[in-house]
N, C-alpha and C positions, 0 to 999 in steps of 0.2 A: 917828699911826703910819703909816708906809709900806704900801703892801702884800708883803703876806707873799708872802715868795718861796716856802716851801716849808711842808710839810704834817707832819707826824709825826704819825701816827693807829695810836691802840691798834686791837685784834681786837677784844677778849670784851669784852664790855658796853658795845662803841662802835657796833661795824657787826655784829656777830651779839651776840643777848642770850644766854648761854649758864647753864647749870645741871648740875654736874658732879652732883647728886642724882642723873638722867638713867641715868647710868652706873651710878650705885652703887647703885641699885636692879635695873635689868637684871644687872650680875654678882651680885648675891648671891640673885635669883632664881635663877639659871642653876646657881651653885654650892651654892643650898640652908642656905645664911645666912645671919645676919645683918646687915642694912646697916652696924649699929655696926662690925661687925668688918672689913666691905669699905674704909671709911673710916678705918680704925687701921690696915689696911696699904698703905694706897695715898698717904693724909695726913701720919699722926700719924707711920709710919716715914722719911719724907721720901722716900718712893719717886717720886711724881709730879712733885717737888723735880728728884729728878737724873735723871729721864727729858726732865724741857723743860730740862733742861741739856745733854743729846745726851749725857748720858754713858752711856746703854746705847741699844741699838735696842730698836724696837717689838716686836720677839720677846723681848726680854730683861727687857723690861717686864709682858711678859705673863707670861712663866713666874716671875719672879720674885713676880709678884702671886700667881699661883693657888697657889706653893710655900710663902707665905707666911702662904696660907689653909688652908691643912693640911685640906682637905677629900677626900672618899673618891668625890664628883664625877669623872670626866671633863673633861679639860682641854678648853676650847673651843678648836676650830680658831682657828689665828689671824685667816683674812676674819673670822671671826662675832665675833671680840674688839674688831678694829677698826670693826666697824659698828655695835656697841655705844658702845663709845669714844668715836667721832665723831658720832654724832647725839644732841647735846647742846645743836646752836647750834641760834636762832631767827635770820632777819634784820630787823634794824632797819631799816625800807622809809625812814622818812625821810634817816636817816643814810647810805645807801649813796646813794640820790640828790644828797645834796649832793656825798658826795664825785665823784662823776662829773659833778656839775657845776662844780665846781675843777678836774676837769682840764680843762674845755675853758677855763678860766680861763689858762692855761699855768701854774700854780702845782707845783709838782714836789711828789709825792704818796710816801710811803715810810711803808711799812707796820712798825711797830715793836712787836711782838709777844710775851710770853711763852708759847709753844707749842711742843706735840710734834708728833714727825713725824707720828707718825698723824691728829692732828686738822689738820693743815698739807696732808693728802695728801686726807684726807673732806672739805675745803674746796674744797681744788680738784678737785673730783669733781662735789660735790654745790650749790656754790655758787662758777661762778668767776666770774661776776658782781660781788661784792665783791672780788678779788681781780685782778682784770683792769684798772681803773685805775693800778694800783701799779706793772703789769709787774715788772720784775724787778727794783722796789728796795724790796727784802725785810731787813728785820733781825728775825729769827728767834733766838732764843732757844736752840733745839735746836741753831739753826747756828753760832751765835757765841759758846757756850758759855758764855754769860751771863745774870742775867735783871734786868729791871726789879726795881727801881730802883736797878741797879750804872750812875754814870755811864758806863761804859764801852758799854752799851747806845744810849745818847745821843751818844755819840764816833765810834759807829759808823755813827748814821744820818745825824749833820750829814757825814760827810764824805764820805759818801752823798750828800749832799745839792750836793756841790759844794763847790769853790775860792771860787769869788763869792760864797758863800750865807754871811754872816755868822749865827751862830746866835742874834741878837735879829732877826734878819728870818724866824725858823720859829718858828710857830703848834704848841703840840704839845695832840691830843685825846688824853683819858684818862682813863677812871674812876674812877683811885684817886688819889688827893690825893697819898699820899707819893713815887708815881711823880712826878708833874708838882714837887714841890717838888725832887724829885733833879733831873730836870731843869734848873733853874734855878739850880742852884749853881755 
């Protein structure tokens, strides 16, 4: 094999190790139940679904959740819902090093992601260390209204990726198997 022109590298469980537990433990303290039911409205209703689909904002996510918890709570201000939200990730020290060292590779690096705005925005906040290789070639989820493993997600980064860049010359990282099998179809 040639070398790889270009990169397609997942978020969650590549370069941060994340744990949505994290979350659903903090809101159901906060709201005074329990996790089961933070989990059934945020999961099981597909609410988390169409919020990394950009189909509502992060305010519309939030109220939608607490409205759905039907609790006699006080709604959290939205900073304290997003600072919940977002601190979820861990980073992956070896993984975030290599990828900064593929760029000095000149290998074109594009971040391919299922995420919300909120943990997109606590990323670059809190960690733009990971996110500063990539510069601005971002395929976002929230943004593209799509999510792995819709080829369309991969449509988007190879062309991302360039005219030149034929898409058996891109390396894609990924956690989940049935992502990378979409991938390669």
């Amino acid at each position: 094999m040639n070398k790889p022109k270009a990169l397609l590298c997942d978020m969650g469980n590549v370069l941060l190790f994340f744990d949505r537990q994290r979350a659903h433990q903090a809101i159901a303290l906060a709201y005074h139940t329990d996790i089961q039911s933070v989990e059934s409205a945020i999961e099981a209703s597909g609410l988390r679904l169409e919020y990394e689909l950009g189909r509502m904002s992060t305010e519309d996510f939030h109220q939608a959740l607490y409205k759905s918890l039907n609790t006699s709570q006080a709604c959290l201000p939205l900073r304290e819902f997003r600072k919940i939200w977002g601190d979820i990730f861990r980073p992956n020290a070896s993984m975030i090093q290599a990828i900064h060292a593929l760029k000095e590779q000149a290998i074109t690096l594009i971040l391919c992601s299922n995420i919300s705005e909120a943990h997109h925005t606590f990323l670059k906040e809190r960690y733009p260390e990971v996110l500063e290789p990539f510069a601005d070639r971002l395929i976002l989820s929230y943004q593209q209204h799509i999510l792995k493993p819709d080829p369309a997600m991969y449509a988007a980064a190879h062309k991302m990726a360039g005219e030149a860049v034929r898409f058996k010359d891109c390396i894609l990282v990924d956690d989940l198997q049935e992502n990378v099998a979409a991938a390669v179809r």
